[in-house]
C-alpha positions, -999 to 999 in steps of 0.1 A, spaced: 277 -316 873 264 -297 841 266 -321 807 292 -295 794 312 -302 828 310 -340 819 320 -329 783 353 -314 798 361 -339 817 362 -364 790 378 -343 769 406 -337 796 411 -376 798 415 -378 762 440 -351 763 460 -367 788 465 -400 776 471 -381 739 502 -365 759 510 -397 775 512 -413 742 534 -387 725 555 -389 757 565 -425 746 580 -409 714 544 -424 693 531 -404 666 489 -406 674 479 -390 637 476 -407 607 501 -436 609 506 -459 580 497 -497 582 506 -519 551 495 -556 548 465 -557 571 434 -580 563 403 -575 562 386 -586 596 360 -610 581 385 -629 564 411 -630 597 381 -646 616 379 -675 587 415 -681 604 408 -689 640 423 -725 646 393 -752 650 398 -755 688 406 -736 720 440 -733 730 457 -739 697 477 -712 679 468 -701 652 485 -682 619 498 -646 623 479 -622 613 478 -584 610 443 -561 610 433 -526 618 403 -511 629 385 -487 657 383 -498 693 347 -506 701 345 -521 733 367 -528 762 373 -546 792 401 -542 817 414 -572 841 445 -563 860 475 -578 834 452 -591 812 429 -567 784 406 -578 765 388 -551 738 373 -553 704 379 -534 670 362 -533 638 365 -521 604 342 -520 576 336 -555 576 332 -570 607 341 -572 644 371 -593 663 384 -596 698 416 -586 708 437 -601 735 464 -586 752 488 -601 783 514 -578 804 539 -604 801 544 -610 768 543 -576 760 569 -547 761 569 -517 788 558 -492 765 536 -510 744 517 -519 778 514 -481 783 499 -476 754 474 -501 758 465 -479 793 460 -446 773 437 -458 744 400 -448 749 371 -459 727 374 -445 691 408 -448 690 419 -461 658 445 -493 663 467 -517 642 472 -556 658 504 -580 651 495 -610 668 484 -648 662 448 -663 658 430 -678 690 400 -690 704 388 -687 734 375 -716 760 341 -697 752 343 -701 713 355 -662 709 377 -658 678 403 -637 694 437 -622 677 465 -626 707 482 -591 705 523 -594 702 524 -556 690 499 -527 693 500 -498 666 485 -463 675 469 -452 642 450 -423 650 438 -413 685 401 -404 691 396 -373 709 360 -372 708 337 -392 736 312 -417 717 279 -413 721 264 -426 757 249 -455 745 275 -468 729 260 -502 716 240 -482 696 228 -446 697 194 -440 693 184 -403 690 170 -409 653 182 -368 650 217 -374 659 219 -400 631 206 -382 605 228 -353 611 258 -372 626 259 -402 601 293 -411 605 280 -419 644 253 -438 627 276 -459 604 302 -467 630 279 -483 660 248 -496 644 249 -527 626 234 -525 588 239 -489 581 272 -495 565 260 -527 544 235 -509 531 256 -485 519 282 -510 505 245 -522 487 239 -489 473 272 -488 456 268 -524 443 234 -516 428 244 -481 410 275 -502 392 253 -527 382 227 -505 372 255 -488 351 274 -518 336 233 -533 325 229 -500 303 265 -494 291 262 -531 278 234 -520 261 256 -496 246 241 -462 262 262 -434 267 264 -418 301 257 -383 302 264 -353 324 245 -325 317 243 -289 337 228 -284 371 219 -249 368 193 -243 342 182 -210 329 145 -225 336 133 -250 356 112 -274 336 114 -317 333 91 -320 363 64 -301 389 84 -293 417 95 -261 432 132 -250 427 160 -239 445 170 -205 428 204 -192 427 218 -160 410 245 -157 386 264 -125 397 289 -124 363 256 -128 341 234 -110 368 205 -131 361 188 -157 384 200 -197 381 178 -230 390 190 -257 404 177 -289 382 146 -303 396 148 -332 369 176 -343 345 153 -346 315 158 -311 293 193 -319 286 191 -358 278 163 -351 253 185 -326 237 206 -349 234 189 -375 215 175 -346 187 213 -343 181 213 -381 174 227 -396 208 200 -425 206 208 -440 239 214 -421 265 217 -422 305 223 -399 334 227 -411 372 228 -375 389 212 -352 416 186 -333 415 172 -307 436 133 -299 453 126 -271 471 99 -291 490 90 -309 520 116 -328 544 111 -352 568 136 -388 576 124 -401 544 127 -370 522 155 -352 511 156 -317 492 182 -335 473 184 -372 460 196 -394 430 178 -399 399 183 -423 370 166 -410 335 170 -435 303 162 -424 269 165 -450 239 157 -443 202 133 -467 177 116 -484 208 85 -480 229 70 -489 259 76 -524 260 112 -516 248 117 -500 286 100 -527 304 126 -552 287 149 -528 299 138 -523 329 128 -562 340 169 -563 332 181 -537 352 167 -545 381 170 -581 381 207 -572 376 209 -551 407 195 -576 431 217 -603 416 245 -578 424 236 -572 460 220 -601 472 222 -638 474 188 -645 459 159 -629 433 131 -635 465 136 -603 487 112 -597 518 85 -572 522 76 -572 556 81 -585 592 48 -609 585 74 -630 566 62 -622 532 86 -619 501 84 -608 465 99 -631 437 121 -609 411 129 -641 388 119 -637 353 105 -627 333 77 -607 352 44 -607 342 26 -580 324 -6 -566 327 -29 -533 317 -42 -512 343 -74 -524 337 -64 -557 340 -52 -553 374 -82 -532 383 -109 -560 370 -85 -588 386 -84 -567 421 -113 -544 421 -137 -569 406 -151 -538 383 -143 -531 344 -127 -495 339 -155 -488 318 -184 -493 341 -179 -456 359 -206 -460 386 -187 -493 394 -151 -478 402 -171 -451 422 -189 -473 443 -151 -493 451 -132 -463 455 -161 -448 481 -156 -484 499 -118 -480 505 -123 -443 513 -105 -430 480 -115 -394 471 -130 -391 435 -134 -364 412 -159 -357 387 -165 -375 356 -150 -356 326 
């Protein structure tokens, strides 16, 4: 049978048990579901041992896994911030609501009334009294379910990417947390955020090669900003003398997993300071972020185990100072850095 046969035939299933559902008078699109709690803090509820009932709860989320026994179903769901189990018996549950529980499919989108549990194995489990459909999935996951790992398929599919493997969706939760800190550092700094055009009339601010639009009302050819720079400094010479913008800007350049045509960028302009004026800044906008987004200023590096300490304040040091503390050679003694970079196989040019 042909992969587009397969295809069908899920699809089909999924149809089915869609009509089966509506056949029970259920709406399967966009219910509502008030008063649900986040998963993470429902599992804080489970009672301290096995066989005790626990409080009631109510939580929401997508059906990840499943496992069928006769009159007794087990299957998890999880939102965005965590996993649970979900228990549900024949007996104590209604004729219809047990025929719904026999046409949901993986994906499917599910709200739980029931009391906390845990099971004789330590699995804290939600004991289902009343199963909302919330939105029915009519889309087969991806084959290896516990975690799909065609690295193309991610990075064009990230919504497949966010929903079965673990990290992806902290990480963006991170992001955020880092951009609003990043932002609340400078605007108690009193800077002014800015938001200045994407098409420019020339593309200057950095040396990269631009996307290239045309205007048809003006009949003249548009650049999408390669660098947010122009417009900020504009801005200061008409006496805005601390300035920010967090925007996108645009490369015509290389791609690969790590490289995007199109990515964020942060540019900072300040009045009556210099260099050391930005590395204050800077030392405090960073330290900021990780305070924001993790429990501690030591973050790793690598898989070896080592870490890099962000507690300050950092310490500062010339070019040359690094180069004589790490090459062993003074910048000014030229045959000197020639001889080191020739022993780590770095290409020179000629002395000017």
């Amino acid at each position: 049978m042909s992969d587009q046969n397969k295809l069908n035939r899920f699809e089909q299933a999924r149809l089915e048990k869609l009509e089966k559902i509506q056949s029970l008078g259920l709406d399967p699109w966009g219910q509502r579901f008030d008063g649900h709690q986040p998963i993470a803090e429902v599992r804080e509820k489970a009672p301290a041992e096995s066989g005790m009932e626990g409080e009631p709860v109510r939580v929401a989320g997508r059906m990840m896994l499943r496992n069928n026994k006769g009159k007794l179903r087990f299957f998890h769901i999880q939102d965005w911030t965590g996993r649970i189990q979900v228990m549900a018996m024949k007996n104590e549950l209604s004729e219809e609501q047990w025929e719904l529980i026999t046409a949901l499919d993986l994906g499917d989108i599910i709200g739980i009334d029931g009391t906390m549990r845990l099971t004789n194995t330590g699995e804290v489990t939600v004991k289902a009294s009343e199963i909302t459909i919330l939105c029915k999935s009519m889309s087969q996951p991806p084959e290896k379910f516990h975690g799909p790992k065609d690295m193309e398929m991610l990075l064009r599919q990230r919504y497949i990417d966010l929903i079965y493997n673990e990290g992806v969706l902290p990480r963006m939760i991170k992001r955020t947390k880092i951009i609003q800190s990043v932002r609340q550092t400078l605007n108690e700094r009193n800077f002014v955020e800015a938001e200045t055009p994407v098409l420019h009339a020339t593309a200057g601010g950095a040396a990269a090669r631009p996307f290239i639009t045309h205007h048809n009302a003006l009949d003249m050819e548009l650049y999408l900003r390669i660098a947010l720079e122009l417009h900020l400094k504009r801005l200061m010479v008409g006496g805005v003398e601390r300035v920010y913008e967090i925007g996108r800007v645009f490369r015509n350049e290389g791609i690969d997993a790590t490289h995007n045509p199109e990515f964020t960028m942060i540019e900072i302009y300040q009045a009556y300071g210099d260099y050391e004026t930005m590395m204050d800044l800077t030392e405090a906008i960073v330290v900021n972020a990780i305070k924001a987004s993790s429990e501690s200023l030591v973050l790793p590096w690598s898989d070896e185990g080592e870490t890099i300490d962000f507690t300050p304040p950092w310490p500062r040091k010339t070019y040359a100072e690094l180069i004589k503390e790490y090459a062993g050679c003074s910048m000014d003694d030229h045959d000197a850095i020639i001889a080191v970079a020739k022993k780590n196989h770095i290409e020179t040019e000629k002395k000017h």
